[in-house]
matplotlib code that plots the C-alpha trace (Angstrom):
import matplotlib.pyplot as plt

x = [49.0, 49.9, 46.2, 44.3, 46.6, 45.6, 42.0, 42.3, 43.7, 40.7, 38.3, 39.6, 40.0, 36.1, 35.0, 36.9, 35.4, 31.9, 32.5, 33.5, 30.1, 28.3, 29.5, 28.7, 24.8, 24.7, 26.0, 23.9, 20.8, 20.4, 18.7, 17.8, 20.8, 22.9, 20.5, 21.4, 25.2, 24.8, 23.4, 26.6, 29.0, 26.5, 27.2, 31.3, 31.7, 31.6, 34.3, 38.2, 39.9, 39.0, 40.6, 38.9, 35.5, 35.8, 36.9, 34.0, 31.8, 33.4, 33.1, 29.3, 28.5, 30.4, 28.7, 25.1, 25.5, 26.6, 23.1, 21.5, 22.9, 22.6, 18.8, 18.6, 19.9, 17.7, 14.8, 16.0, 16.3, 12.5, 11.5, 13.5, 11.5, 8.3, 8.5, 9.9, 7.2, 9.8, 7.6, 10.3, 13.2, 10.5, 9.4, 13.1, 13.8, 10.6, 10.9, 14.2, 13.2, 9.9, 12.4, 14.3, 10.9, 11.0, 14.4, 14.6, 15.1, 18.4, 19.8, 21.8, 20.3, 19.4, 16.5, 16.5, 17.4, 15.0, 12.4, 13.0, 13.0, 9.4, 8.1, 9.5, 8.4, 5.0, 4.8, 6.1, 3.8, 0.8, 2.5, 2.3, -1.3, -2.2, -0.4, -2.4, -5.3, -4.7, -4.2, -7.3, -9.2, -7.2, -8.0, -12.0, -11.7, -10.4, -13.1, -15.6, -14.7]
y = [-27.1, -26.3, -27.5, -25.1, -21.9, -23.0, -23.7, -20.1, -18.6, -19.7, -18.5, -15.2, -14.8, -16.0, -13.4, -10.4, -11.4, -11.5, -8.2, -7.2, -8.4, -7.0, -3.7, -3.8, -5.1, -2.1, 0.2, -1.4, -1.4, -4.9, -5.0, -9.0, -10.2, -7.5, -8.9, -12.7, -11.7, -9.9, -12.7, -15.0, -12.5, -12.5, -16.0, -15.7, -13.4, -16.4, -18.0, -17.1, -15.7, -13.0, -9.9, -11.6, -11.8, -8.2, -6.8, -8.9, -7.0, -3.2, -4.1, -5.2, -2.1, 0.2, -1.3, -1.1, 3.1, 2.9, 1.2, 3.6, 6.2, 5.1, 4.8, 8.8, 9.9, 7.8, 9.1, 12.5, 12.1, 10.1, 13.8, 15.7, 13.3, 14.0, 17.9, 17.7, 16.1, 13.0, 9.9, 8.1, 8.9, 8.6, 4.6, 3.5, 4.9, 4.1, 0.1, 0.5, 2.3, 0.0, -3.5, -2.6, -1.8, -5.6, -6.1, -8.5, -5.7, -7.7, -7.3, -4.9, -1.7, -2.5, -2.1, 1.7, 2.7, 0.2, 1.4, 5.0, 4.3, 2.5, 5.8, 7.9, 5.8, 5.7, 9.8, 9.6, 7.6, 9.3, 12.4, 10.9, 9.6, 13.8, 15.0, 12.1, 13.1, 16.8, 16.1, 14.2, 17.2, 19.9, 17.0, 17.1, 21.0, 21.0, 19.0, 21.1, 24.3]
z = [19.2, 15.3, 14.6, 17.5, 15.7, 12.1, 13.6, 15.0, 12.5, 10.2, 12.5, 12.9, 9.1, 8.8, 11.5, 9.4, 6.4, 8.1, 9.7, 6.2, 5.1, 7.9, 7.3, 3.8, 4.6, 6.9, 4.4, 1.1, 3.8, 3.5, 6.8, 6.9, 5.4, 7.9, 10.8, 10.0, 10.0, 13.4, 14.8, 13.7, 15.3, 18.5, 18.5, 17.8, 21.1, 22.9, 21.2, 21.8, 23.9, 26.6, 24.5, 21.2, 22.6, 23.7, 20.5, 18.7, 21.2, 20.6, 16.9, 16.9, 19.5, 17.0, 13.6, 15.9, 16.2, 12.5, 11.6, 14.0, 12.2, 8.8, 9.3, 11.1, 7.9, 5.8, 7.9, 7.3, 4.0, 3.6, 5.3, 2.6, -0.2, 1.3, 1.5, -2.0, -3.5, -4.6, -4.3, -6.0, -3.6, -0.4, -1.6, -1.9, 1.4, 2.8, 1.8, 3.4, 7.1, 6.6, 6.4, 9.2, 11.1, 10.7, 12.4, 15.7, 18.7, 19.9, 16.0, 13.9, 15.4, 19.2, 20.9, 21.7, 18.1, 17.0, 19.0, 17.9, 14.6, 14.8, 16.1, 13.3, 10.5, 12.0, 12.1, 8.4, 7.2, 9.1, 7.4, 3.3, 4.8, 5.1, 2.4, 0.2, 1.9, 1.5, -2.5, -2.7, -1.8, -4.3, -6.6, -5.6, -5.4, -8.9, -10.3, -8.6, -10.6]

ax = plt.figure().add_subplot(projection="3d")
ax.plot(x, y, z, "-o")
ax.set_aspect("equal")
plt.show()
């Protein structure tokens, strides 16, 4: 029985500090390396008891909306880049929204949120396509005169 609580004890300590890393993946936007850790607390909801498995599950739901949300604001802020003509501030965020594009739907962001996400990054980018577009031709207009 001493060896099941040490055993235990080790395993819960080892899901903290994943959650731990989880969270800071999520915050860093470390999308793949967040995704891979999702994946290992999936897997550790199936291990414990009843009342551990269903706090493993609150806590993934809960860091799943914080993704979510994480990436609205970066979309928001991929807007805000754009209107301000602030290519530099639009290609960090826009590798970061374009890596999660890349995210399994059953990962760190859901299906929904992942879904969603897909659709904004596609209007985005078919907004820099005609504001590169619209450039081209001041460009050609300048040229002209």
């Amino acid at each position: 029985k001493t060896k099941c609580l040490e055993c235990q004890e080790v395993f819960t300590e080892l899901k903290e500090q994943t959650f731990q890393q989880l969270q800071e993946a999520v915050g860093g936007r470390a999308w793949e390396d967040a995704a891979h850790l999702f994946r290992c607390l999936k897997s550790a909801e199936k291990i414990g008891l009843e009342a551990e498995r269903r706090h493993v599950k609150i806590r993934l739901i809960d860091l799943q909306k914080t993704a979510s949300k994480n990436l609205v604001d970066l979309v928001e802020s991929l807007n805000v880049a754009l209107v301000q003509d602030d290519f530099i501030k639009f290609e960090d965020y826009g590798c970061s929204i374009g890596n999660a594009t890349r995210l399994l739907a059953d990962s760190v962001l859901g299906k929904e949120a992942l879904n969603h996400l897909k659709t904004q990054y596609a209007l985005l980018l078919s907004q820099v396509d005609l504001k590169f577009q619209q450039t081209l031709s001041q460009c050609r207009a300048g040229l002209e005169e």
